[in-house]
Each structure stands twice: as structure tokens, then as C-alpha cells.
N, C-alpha and C positions, 0 to 999 in steps of 0.2 A: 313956220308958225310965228304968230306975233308974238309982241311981249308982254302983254296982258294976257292971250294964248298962255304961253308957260305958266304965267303967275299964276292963273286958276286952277294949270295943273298941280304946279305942286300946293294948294291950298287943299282940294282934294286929297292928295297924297297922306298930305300930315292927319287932317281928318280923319281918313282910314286907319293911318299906323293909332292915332289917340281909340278912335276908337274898339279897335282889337284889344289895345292895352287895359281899357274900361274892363271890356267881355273876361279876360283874365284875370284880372284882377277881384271883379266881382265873383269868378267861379271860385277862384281860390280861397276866400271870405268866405265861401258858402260851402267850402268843403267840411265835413261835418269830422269833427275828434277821431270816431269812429272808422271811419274811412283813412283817417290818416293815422292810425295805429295800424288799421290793418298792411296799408303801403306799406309801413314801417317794416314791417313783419315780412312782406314780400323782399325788399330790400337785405333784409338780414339773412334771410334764406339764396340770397343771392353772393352772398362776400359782399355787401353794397352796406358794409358798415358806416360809412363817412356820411353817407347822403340821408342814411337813415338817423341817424344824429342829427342832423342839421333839423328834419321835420320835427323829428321829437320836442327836440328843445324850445323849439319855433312856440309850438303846442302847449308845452311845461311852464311857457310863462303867462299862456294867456290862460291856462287852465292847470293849477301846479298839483293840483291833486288828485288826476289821475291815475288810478294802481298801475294801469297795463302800460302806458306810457310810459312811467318809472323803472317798470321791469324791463320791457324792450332796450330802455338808452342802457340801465344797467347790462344787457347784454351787448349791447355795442362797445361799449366801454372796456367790456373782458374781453372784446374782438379786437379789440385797439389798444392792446396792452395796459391802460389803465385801469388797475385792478382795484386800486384805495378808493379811485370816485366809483368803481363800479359797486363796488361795497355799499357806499353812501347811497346811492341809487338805489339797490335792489332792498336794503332794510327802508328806504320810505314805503317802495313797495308792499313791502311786509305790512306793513306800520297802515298801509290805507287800506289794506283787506286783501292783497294778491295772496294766491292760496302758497302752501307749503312746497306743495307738489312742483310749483312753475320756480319757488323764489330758490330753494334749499339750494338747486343742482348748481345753477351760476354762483351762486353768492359761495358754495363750497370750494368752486374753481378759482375764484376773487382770493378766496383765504389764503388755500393752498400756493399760490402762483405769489403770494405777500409774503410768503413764511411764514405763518400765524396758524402755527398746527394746533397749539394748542385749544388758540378761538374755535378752530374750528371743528376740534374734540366735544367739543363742549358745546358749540351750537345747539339750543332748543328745538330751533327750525329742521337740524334732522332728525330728530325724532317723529315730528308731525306728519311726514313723509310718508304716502299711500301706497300712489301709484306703482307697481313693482319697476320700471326701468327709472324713473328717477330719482328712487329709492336706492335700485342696483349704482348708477350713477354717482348717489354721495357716498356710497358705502365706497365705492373705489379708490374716492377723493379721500375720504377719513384713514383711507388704510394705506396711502400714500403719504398721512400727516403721522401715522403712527409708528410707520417704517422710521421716516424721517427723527425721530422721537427714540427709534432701539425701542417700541414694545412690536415688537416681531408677533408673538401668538394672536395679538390681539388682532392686528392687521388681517392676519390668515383668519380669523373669524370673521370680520368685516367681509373680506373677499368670498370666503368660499357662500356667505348668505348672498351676497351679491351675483356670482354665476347661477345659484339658483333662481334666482328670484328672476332675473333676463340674460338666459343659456343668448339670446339672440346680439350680446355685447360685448364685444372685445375687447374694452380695457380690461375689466377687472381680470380675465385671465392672462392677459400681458404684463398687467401686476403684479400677478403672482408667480409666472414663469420668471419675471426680474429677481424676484425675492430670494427664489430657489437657485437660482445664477449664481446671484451674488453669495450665496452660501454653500458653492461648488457643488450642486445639486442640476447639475449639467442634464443626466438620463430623463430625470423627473420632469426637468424645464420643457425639453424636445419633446417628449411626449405631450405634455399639455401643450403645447407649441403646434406641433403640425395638427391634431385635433382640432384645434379652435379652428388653423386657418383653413382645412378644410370646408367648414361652416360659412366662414366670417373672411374670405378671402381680400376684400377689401377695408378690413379694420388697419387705420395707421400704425394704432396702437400695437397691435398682435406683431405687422411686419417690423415696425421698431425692435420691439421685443424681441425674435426673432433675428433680425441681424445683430444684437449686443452677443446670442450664442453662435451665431458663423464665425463672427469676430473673435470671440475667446478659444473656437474651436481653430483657429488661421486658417479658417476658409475665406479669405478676405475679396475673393472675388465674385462671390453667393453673397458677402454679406453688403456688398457695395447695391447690388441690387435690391433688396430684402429696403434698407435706406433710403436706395431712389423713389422706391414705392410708395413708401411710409411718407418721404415728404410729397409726392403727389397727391395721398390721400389725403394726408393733415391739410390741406390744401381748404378741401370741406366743396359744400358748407354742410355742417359748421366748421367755420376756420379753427387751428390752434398752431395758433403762432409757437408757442412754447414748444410743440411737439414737432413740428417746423425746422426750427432750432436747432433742436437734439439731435434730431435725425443727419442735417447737414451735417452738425460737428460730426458727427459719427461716422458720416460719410468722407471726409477730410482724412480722419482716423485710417479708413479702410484703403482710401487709394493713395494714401504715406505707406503702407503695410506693401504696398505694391508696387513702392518707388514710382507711382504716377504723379506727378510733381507740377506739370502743367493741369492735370483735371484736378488736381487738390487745390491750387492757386485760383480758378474757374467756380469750382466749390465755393471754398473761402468767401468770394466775392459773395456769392450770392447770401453765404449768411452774413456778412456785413449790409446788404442790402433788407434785412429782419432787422437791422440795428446791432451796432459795435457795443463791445464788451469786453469783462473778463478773460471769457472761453474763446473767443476770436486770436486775442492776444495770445494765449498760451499757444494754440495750434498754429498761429503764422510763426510764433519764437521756435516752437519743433520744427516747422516744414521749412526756416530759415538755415537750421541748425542740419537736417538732414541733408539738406542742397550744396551745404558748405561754406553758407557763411554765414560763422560763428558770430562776427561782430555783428552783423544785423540783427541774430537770433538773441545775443547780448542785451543788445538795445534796447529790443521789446519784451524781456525779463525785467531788465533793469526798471521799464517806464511800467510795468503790472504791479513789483514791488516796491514803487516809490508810493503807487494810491494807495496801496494796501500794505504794511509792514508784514500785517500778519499773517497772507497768504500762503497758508505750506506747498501751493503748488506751483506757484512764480517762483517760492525760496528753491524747491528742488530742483525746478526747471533751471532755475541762476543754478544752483551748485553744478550741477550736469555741465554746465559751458564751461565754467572758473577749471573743470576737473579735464575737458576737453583742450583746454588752454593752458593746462602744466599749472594753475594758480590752486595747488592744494590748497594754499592756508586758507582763501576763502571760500572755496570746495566744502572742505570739511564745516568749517564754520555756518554755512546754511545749512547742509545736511542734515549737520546736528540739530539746528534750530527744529526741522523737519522732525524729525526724531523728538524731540520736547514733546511737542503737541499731536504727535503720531507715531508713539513707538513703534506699532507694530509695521508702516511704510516700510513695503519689500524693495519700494527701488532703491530708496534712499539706503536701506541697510546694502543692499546686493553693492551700489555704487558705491559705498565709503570700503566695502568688505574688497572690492576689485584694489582702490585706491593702497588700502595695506598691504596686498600682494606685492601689489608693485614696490612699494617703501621696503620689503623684506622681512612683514609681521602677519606671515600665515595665521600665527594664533589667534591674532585678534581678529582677521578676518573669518576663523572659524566660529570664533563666538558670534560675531556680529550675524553671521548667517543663523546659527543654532535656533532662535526662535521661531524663526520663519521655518524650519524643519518639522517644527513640530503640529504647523498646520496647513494639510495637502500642499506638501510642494511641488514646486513645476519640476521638468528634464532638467531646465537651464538650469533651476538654484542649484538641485542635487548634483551636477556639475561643476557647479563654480564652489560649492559647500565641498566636493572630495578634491578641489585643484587642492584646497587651502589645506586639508587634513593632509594630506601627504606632502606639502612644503613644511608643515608642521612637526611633519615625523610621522603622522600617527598614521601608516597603512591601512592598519584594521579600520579603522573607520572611513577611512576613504574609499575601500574596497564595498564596504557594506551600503555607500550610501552607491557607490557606481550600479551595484547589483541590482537595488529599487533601482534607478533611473532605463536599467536595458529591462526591465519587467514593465513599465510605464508603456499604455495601449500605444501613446503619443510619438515614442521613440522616432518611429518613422520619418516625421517632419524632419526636413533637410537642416535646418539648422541648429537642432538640436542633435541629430545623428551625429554630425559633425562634432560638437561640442565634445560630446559621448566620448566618440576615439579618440577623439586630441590628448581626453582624459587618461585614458586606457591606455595612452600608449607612454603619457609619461608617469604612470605607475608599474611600467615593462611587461605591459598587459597588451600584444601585441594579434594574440588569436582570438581576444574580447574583443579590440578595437575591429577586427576584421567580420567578426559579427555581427559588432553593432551598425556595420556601413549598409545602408540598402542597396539594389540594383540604380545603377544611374542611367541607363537607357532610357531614351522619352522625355529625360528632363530637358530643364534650361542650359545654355551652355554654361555658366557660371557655379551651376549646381553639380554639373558633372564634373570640373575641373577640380571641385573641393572633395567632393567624395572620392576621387579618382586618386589626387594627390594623397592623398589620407589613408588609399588602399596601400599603394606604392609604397611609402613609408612603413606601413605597417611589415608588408612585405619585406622590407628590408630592416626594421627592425628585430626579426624572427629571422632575421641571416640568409635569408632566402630569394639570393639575389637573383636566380635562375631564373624564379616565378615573376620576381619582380621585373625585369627585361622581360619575358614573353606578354606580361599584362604591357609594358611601353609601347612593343614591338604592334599586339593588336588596336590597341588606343588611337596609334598614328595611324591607320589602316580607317577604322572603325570610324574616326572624327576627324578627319582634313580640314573640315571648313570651322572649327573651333578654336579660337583664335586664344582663349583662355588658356586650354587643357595644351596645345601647343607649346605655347608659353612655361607652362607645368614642367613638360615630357623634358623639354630646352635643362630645365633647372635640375630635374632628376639625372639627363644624362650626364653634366655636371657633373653631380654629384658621385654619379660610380665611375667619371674618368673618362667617359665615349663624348669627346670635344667635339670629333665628326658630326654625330647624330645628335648633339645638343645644338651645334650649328644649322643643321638643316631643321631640327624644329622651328628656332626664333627667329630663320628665315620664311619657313611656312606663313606665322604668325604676323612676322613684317609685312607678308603679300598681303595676308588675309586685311589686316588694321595698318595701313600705311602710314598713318599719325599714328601710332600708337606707342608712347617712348618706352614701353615695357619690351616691346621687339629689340628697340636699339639700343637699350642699356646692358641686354643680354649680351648681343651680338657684341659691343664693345668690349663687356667684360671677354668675352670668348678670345677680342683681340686684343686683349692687354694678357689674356694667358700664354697666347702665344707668341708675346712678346712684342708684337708690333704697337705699338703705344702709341706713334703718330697716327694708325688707320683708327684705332681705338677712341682717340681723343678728336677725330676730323668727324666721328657717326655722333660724337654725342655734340658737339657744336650741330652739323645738322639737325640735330634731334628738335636740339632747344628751339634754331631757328624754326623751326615747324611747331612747335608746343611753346609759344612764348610766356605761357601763365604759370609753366609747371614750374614749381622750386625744385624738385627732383635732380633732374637732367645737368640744372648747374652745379648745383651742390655735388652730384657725383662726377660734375667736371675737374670739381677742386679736389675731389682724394685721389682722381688721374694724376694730375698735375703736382700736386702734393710725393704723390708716390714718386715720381721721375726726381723729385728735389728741388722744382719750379716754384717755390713757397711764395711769391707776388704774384705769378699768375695762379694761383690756388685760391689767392685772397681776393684776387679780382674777380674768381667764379662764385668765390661763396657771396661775396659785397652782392652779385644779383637775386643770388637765391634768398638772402634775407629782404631783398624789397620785395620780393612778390609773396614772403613769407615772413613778413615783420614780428608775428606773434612767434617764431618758432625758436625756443631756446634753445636747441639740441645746435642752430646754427651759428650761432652767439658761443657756445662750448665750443665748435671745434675750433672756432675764429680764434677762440682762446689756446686751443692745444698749439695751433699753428704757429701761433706766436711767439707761444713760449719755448717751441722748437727752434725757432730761429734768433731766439735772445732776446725780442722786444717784450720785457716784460711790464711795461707800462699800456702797453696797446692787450697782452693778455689781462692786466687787471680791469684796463676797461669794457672789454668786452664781457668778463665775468658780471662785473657791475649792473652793465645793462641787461643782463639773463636778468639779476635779480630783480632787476625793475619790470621784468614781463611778468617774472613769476617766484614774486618774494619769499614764500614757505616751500620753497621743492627743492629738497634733499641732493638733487644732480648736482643743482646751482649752487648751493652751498660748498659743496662737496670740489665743486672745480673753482669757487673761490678758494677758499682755504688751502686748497695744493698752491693755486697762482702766489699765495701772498705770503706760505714756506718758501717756495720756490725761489721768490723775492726777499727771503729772507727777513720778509714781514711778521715775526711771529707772532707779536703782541698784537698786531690786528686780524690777526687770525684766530687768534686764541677769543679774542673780545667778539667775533662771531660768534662760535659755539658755544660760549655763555650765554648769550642774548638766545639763543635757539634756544640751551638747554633750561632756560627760565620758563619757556613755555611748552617744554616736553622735562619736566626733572628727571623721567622714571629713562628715557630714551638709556640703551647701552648704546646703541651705533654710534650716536652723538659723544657719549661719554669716552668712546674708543678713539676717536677723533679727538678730542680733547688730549687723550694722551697720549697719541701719535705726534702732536702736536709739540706737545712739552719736550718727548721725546729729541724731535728735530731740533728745540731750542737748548739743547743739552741739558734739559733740567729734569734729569732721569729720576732721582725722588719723588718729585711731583709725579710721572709718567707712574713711578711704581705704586706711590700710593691712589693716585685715579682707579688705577687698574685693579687695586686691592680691594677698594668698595665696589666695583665693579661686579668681581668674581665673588665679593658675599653677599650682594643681591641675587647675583644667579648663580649658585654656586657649580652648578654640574653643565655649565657653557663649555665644550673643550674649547671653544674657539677664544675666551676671552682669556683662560688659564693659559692658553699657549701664547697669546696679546704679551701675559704676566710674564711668563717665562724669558720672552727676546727683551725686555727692559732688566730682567734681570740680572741675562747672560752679559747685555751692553755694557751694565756698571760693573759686571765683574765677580757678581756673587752665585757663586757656581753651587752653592749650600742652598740656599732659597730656589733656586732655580729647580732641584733635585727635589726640594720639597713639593713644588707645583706638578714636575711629573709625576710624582707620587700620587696627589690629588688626582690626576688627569685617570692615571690606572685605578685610581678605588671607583671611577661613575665607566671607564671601559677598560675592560682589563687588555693590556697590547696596544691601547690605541699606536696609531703610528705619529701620533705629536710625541707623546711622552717617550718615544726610542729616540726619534730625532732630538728631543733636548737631549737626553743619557747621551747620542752618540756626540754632540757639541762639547757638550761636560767635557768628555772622555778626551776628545780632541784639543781641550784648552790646558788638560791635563797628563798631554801626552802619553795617554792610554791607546795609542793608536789600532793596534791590535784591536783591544775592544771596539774600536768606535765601526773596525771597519765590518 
């Protein structure tokens, strides 16, 4: 073709494209208001919120005083999480003549989704409200702002007019199944629960609802689906993002319950893709914390409570890590904050109440639990509330609460069953514990290894070693390929002296999990009993090479090597376990004991030092300072510790006793006695601090004082065996030997 040819063609060309552009242009000029609300409206009914925005607004400025147009973007606006301009939107609406019936329901959800219960208590606009489902509709929403509010009856009257009024909608009965949830009205909830969804099988709302009671019931794998559901439906149209949301987080929740850690991460994601938040934070700082790493899970505590100070559930979530990480001081310290603004928080009471077990203050962990007692408690408290009553002393009541707990429908759940015997057996409640254990057939193998171990024990604590070897004996028969209960059977045989058949279990175990350094640590110890210490110490060098992450395997390298007398190569094993275990103080302590075994007592105070810098308020740490710095015949910096502590505990005896152990070692046994004297008149009827009293006494020599204290000791137990042991010292410093003996 020529090239005038071409030229004309594309002259042509541009002609057609301009004029197509003309034909559109003018149709779209000519598309009448009308017609493009009604789009609008197809669009919305489609999740096609963006596009339908785009026409509206397009429309609102050439024409701003359309009602239906206003209400429409208003509803796009609620579809697009903009809830403040959706507001603004839907009262022009109102304002230009849109009826009650169309404006009330969105502009309720606008409210509700802003915080503004109280607007929305108060809103005019629902009262004007006709139509029975959009009537039922705000009533949902009001009884969600009133919940939110603590007026409880009122809400249940909102709702129960709103299932009337349209039986054919499933929020408002998934409102009020939440309500009754939340006010441990479990029976109640289910019934209105499976009802509705018989009906309403597809309402989000219902299956949300629904899965918060799978979930509280630890049906966590009913409730993962119940979730899935719910976000499919929330889905729409009409979309609800917020319900979207929930349902994720919740879903997160259910497959953390199930140690599924990759669909929980997969989860996650996808509610980060609704938009990052709060609740995002919190559940990636658990699901960091559950996987095992603390410091990540740290991190994102850390950066939730820097936006927020006053969040109590970033603070508890921090205390939870501080308390996994040995850092009581600032454990307790958000806790408490937690507890300020939430006395009545079970976790935060249950976690500080575990925390004082541990420190050696059952009491106050009995108190701490006591409130929560007295409003439907779980298996677990009433478990962890009768550890503390019998560390306490007080049987009776530890017995009473263990009795609710094996009366509880729940008992059955494995991990409370568990708890149950643990309890029962260190109250020498050994045919309790064997009751409370369910059948373990059919379970996980993890699950059967703990109820199994738990029987065994029981067993043998009831002296009944016969039974206890014929249950080993079917175990190993019955479970070969369970690598756990193997492992178990290895530890039990142990324990009654059959080296043989503990060897053949944690070999079993080793086939079964070939990496698995729980096989080889066994097996090692097995040969360090029998003496061979080089095969012993060559399995757990393999071990590690095979396991390079585990701090374990070295750590128990060095008390091999420790035990033989090899104290540099002990130091060498532990130097690994603390890089792969930098936060662990328990390995910084023995680094210290080590030390101070072999004389360097500058390398023991350094390592004490660095404990305290991992974990400044924890009583171990302290504790194995203060020995290193007697040891060193540091006293006065020893002693300037346990002041500085006891400034921020006054009432502490542990601390006070240490104090005058303290003085003690620096011969300044007056000081020792009178420490000891306020001591024992704060707590008068302690045998253990009058007997503290008593060896300062015998030390300086005053064998009159000393006879005084056991006298004290016999007026709170008559006989105790401190107060003979001083009498027989007395006797003996007094050459009463006959008596002493």
C-alpha cells in the first residue's frame, strides 16, 4: 500500500475511535439519576462497593440532594469500613426525606462499629422504624450497644422483641446466645443455638455464635469449622467486614488450641489482609509465644503496649512473657497493672497466683485464686486453687475444692484430668488420682503417655508395685509404636531399678524418633549408671550433633562432665547451651555453682551478675548471688542486696531470713539474733524461723534463750522434732549426754 494509502487509513481509524468516544460519552450524559442509583444498588448487592461509590459521588455532585443516593454511598461507606463519613451520609439521607425504615438499620451499624452506644441508644430514627426486619435489625444493634454499656436486661428485651418481630434472622438470636455464653449459661446458649441454626443455617452471625460455644466447650475442631463458615458467610452480600474479623481472630484461637501453627499463620494472614490492628497483634504475640519464640512474641507485646499504655491485654500478654522469661519483677508489675483496671482477670490472677507457688507463698496464691472461686470456676482453677491450699497447710480445703473439681461434667478433658491427679496425688490421694484418670485407648499418643504416666505413679504411690509393673509390662505390648509412653515406661523402669527394661524402652523410643534427644539423654543416663561414662558422654555429643538448637543435650553435657571432675570441659558445654539459650538463667547459675567449685570466684560472681541482668526480681538469682558474695567473703555486698530487695518487699521473711544468714556468716550474730527476733514476732507460730532463732542462738552460746525458743516451738506443736533437736544440742553443750542421747 502506498503512503497516502496508510495515511487515510489511519485517518479513518482515529475518526471511528473519536467517534465511539462521542456515542459514549453522550450515553453516559444521558444516563438519567435514576438509573444510576438503581446500578448503584446492583453493585452493592454485589460486594461491588468501590465502583458503586465512584457512580454515586460522581451523581452527588452534579445532583447533591438526592436522598436514595445519599443512603446508598452511606451504605458503601459501612461496606468499606468507613463508618464516621457513613454517618454523615446516611443523616443527609434522613435529612432529604429517606424513610426510617431504609436510614435507621445502616446508620445503627455506623454507630455501633464507632463506639457511640450511647448515640445510638438514643437515636430518634429508631423509634420511627416500621418494617418488622429492620426494626428486628436495629433492635440487634441497640442491644449490642447496651450489652456493651452492662444494661444486660435491657438488651434481652431489645432482642427477645426482635426474634419476634423476624423469627426469619439470625443475629439477634446469636446475640443473645453470646450474652448467655458470656454469663456461663452454656445449656441455655446451645439450645437457642442449634434451634436457630436449624432454621437459619446459613446466618454468619448464628455460626459465629456457635463456634465462641465449641470453643469454650474445647471442642476446637467443631469450632474451627463453625468459624470457617461464619467467615464465608460474612462474606455477603451484604458484606461485614467486622464479622469477617471476629470470626478469623477466632479462627486463629481454635487452630492455636490445636497446636496447628502453620493454618494459624495462613489465618493470620488473611486477617491482616481486612486490615492490621490491635487483635492481629495480640494473636501473632500468642501464636509467637506458643511456637517458642518468646522474643518475637516480646517484640510484638512490647510495640501493642507502646501505642496503647493502657491496654490490659498487651499488659497481660507482656506479663505472661516477663513471667516465661524468669523476669518476675516485671511479671508481677503489669499483672498487677492488669488487676487495677480488671480485678476480677482470671488469667492474670491464676498467673501471679502460679508465680507465688513458685516463690514459696501458697498463701497468697490461695487468696489470689479465692475470688475467682466464687464465680463458676473451671477444673483448672479448682486445681491450681487446691495445689496452693495444701502448700498452704490447709488440707481441708484443698480436699473440698479437689471434690467439686472430680464432680465437674468436664473432668474428662485430658488436660484437666491430668491436672486432677497430679493434684490428688500430692495430697497422698492416690485411689482419687486413679479415678480421676480416664481410659487412654484411642487417644493421641501424647495424651496417653501423660494419663498412663499419672496411672503408674499413682500406682506406685499406693505401694502397689505389682499392679504398677503388670500395667508397664501391658503398655510396652499394647503401644510399640509410641514414642512418648516408651520414653515414660524407660523413666518408670528407672525408677523401680529394672535398668534392663528401661534400656530396652529408650531404645524402642530411639528407633521409633531417631532425632529425638529425649531417647539419648535417657540412654546416656542409663550409661552413666552403669558406670560407663565415656559411652554415656560419646551418645550425648552425637545427640547434640543431630539436635544443634537444643540447649538441653549440652547443658546435660556439662553435669556428665562436671560429675567425672572435668570442670573446663563442663564449662565448655554449658558456654554452648547458653548461646542457643541466652535468656536461660538457671544456666548462668550453674556456670556459677561451677565456678565456685573450682575456686574462681570472680568468674562465679560474674555469672551470678549476668543472671540478674536477664532476670533482675527472681529470688533464684538473688539467692545464688548472695551465697557467691558470702562465699567471697563479700558480706557487705551481700547484705546491700537484700536490703535493696527487702525495700521493695518489707513484709518478705525469706528475704529477712537471708538477711540473717547473712550477718550470721559475717559473725555479727546479734544483728543475726535480733533480725530473727522481728522475724518470729511477725510470724509468731513459723517453726521454721524459731528454729532459724534458735541455731544463732546456740552459735553465740546462749543456751538459756535458745531453751526459751524451744519452748515457744512446743507451745504452737507439742513434740515438734526442732524443739528435741535444740534440747538434745543444749544437753550436749552441757554435757548431759545421756539425755541428749
Amino acid at each position: 500500500m502506498s503512503r497516502p494509502g496508510i495515511a487515510g487509513a489511519c485517518r479513518v481509524r482515529r475518526l471511528w475511535a473519536l467517534g465511539t468516544l462521542l456515542v459514549f460519552t453522550q450515553t453516559a450524559c444521558t444516563k438519567s439519576p435514576d438509573d444510576i442509583e438503581a446500578n448503584a444498588a446492583r453493585l452493592l448487592a454485589r460486594n461491588e462497593s468501590r465502583s458503586a461509590m465512584v457512580e454515586l459521588k460522581d451523581l452527588l455532585q452534579r445532583e447533591p440532594n438526592r436522598a436514595v443516593a445519599r443512603l446508598l454511598l452511606g451504605q458503601a461507606l459501612n461496606d468499606q469500613d468507613d463508618y464516621a463519613g457513613a454517618e454523615i451520609e446516611l443523616r443527609r439521607a434522613a435529612d432529604l426525606g429517606a424513610s426510617a425504615d431504609r436510614v435507621a438499620a445502616p446508620l445503627a451499624r455506623a454507630l455501633l462499629y464507632q463506639g457511640r452506644y450511647l448515640a445510638l441508644i438514643e437515636e430518634p430514627l429508631i423509634e420511627a422504624v416500621r418494617l418488622p426486619a429492620a426494626r428486628a435489625e436495629v433492635l440487634d444493634r441497640k442491644a449490642n450497644a447496651l450489652i456493651a454499656l452492662e444494661r444486660k436486661p435491657e438488651a434481652v428485651s431489645a432482642l427477645e422483641e426482635a426474634r419476634r418481630l423476624a423469627p426469619e434472622l439470625g443475629a439477634p438470636s446469636a446475640t443473645l446466645a453470646s450474652l448467655m455464653l458470656s454469663e456461663k449459661r452454656d445449656g441455655e446458649a446451645v439450645t437457642l443455638l442449634e434451634a436457630a441454626l436449624k432454621s437459619q443455617p446459613r446466618s454468619a452471625d448464628l455460626q459465629h455464635a456457635y463456634g465462641l460455644y465449641l470453643l469454650g466447650a474445647r471442642r476446637s475442631e467443631e469450632a474451627r469449622g463453625a468459624f470457617g463458615r461464619a467467615v464465608d458467610l460474612a462474606v455477603g452480600p451484604p458484606r461485614d467486614r467486622q464479622l469477617q474479623r471476629r470470626s478469623l481472630a477466632a479462627l486463629v484461637d481454635a487452630q492455636m488450641l490445636q497446636r496447628e501453627f502453620l493454618a494459624a499463620e495462613a489465618t493470620l494472614a488473611r486477617l491482616d489482609g481486612l486490615g492490621r490492628g490491635r487483635i492481629n497483634g495480640l494473636l501473632r504475640a500468642r501464636l509467637n509465644l506458643l511456637q517458642g519464640d518468646v522474643q518475637a512474641a516480646r517484640r510484638e507485646a512490647e510495640a501493642l503496649l507502646a501505642q496503647a499504655p493502657e491496654d490490659p491485654d498487651a499488659a497481660l500478654l507482656l506479663g505472661v512473657i516477663h513471667a516465661v522469661q524468669g523476669n518476675t519483677g516485671q511479671a508481677e508489675s503489669l499483672l498487677n497493672s492488669v488487676l487495677a483496671v480488671m480485678p476480677a482477670n482470671p488469667f492474670a490472677r491464676q498467673i501471679l497466683a502460679q508465680m507465688r507457688l513458685s516463690e514459696g507463698k501458697p498463701r497468697d496464691a490461695a487468696t489470689l485464686l479465692q475470688p475467682l472461686l466464687e464465680v463458676s470456676p473451671s477444673d483448672d482453677l479448682l486445681v491450681t486453687a487446691a495445689r496452693a491450699n495444701m502448700a498452704a497447710g490447709d488440707t481441708a480445703a484443698a480436699k473440698i475444692l479437689l471434690t467439686k473439681a472430680t464432680q465437674s461434667n468436664s473432668a474428662s478433658d485430658v488436660a484437666i484430668a491430668a491436672d486432677l491427679a497430679r493434684a490428688l496425688l500430692a495430697a497422698s490421694e492416690p485411689d482419687k488420682a486413679l479415678a480421676a484418670l480416664p481410659p487412654s485407648r484411642g487417644l493421641p499418643a501424647d495424651d496417653v503417655a501423660t494419663l498412663e504416666g499419672l496411672r503408674l505413679a499413682a500406682l506406685l504411690a499406693r505401694n502397689d508395685d505389682k499392679a504398677a509393673r503388670k500395667l508397664a509390662s501391658e503398655l510396652a505390648v499394647r503401644e510399640p509404636g509410641n514414642a512418648p509412653l516408651q520414653l515414660l515406661l524407660s523413666d518408670f523402669y528407672m525408677r523401680v531399678g529394672a535398668s534392663a527394661l528401661a534400656r530396652k524402652a529408650a531404645e524402642r523410643a530411639a528407633t521409633l524418633r531417631r532425632d529425638d534427644p529425649g531417647a539419648a539423654l535417657r540412654l546416656a543416663r542409663l550409661d552413666a549408671m552403669g558406670g560407663d561414662m565415656k559411652a554415656a558422654e560419646s551418645r550425648l555429643v552425637a545427640a547434640a550433633a543431630r539436635n544443634p538448637t537444643n540447649a538441653t543435650l549440652p547443658a546435660l553435657l556439662a553435669e556428665l562432665r562436671a560429675e567425672r571432675g572435668d570442670t573446663k570441659a563442663a564449662l565448655d558445654a554449658l558456654a554452648k547451651a547458653q548461646q542457643l539459650a541466652p535468656t536461660d538463667t538457671n544456666l548462668r547459675l550453674r556456670e556459677a555453682q561451677l565456678r565456685l567449685a573450682s575456686g574462681d570466684l570472680r568468674g562465679a560472681n560474674r555469672a551470678t551478675e549476668e543472671a540478674a541482668r536477664q532476670a533482675p526480681a527472681d529470688r533464684t538469682v538473688l539467692n545464688a548471688r548472695v551465697a557467691t558474695l558470702v562465699q567471697s567473703k563479700d558480706h557487705a555486698a551481700a547484705l546491700k542486696l537484700v536490703e535493696e530487695a527487702l525495700r521493695d518487699n518489707p513484709g518478705d521473711s525469706a528475704l529477712g531470713s537471708l538477711r540473717a544468714d547473712i550477718q550470721a556468716s559475717a559473725g555479727q550474730l546479734d544483728a543475726a539474733i535480733s533480725t530473727a527476733q522481728q522475724l518470729v514476732e511477725a510470724d509468731p507460730k513459723s517453726i521454721s524461723l524459731m528454729s532459724s532463732l534458735a541455731g544463732f542462738q546456740l552459735r553465740k552460746g546462749d543456751t538459756v534463750a535458745a531453751h526459751g525458743t524451744a519452748r515457744s516451738i512446743d507451745a504452737v506443736i507439742k513434740g515438734h522434732p526442732a524443739a528435741i533437736l535444740i534440747d538434745a544440742e543444749i544437753a550436749v553443750r552441757e554435757k548431759r549426754f545421756a539425755e541428749a542421747a
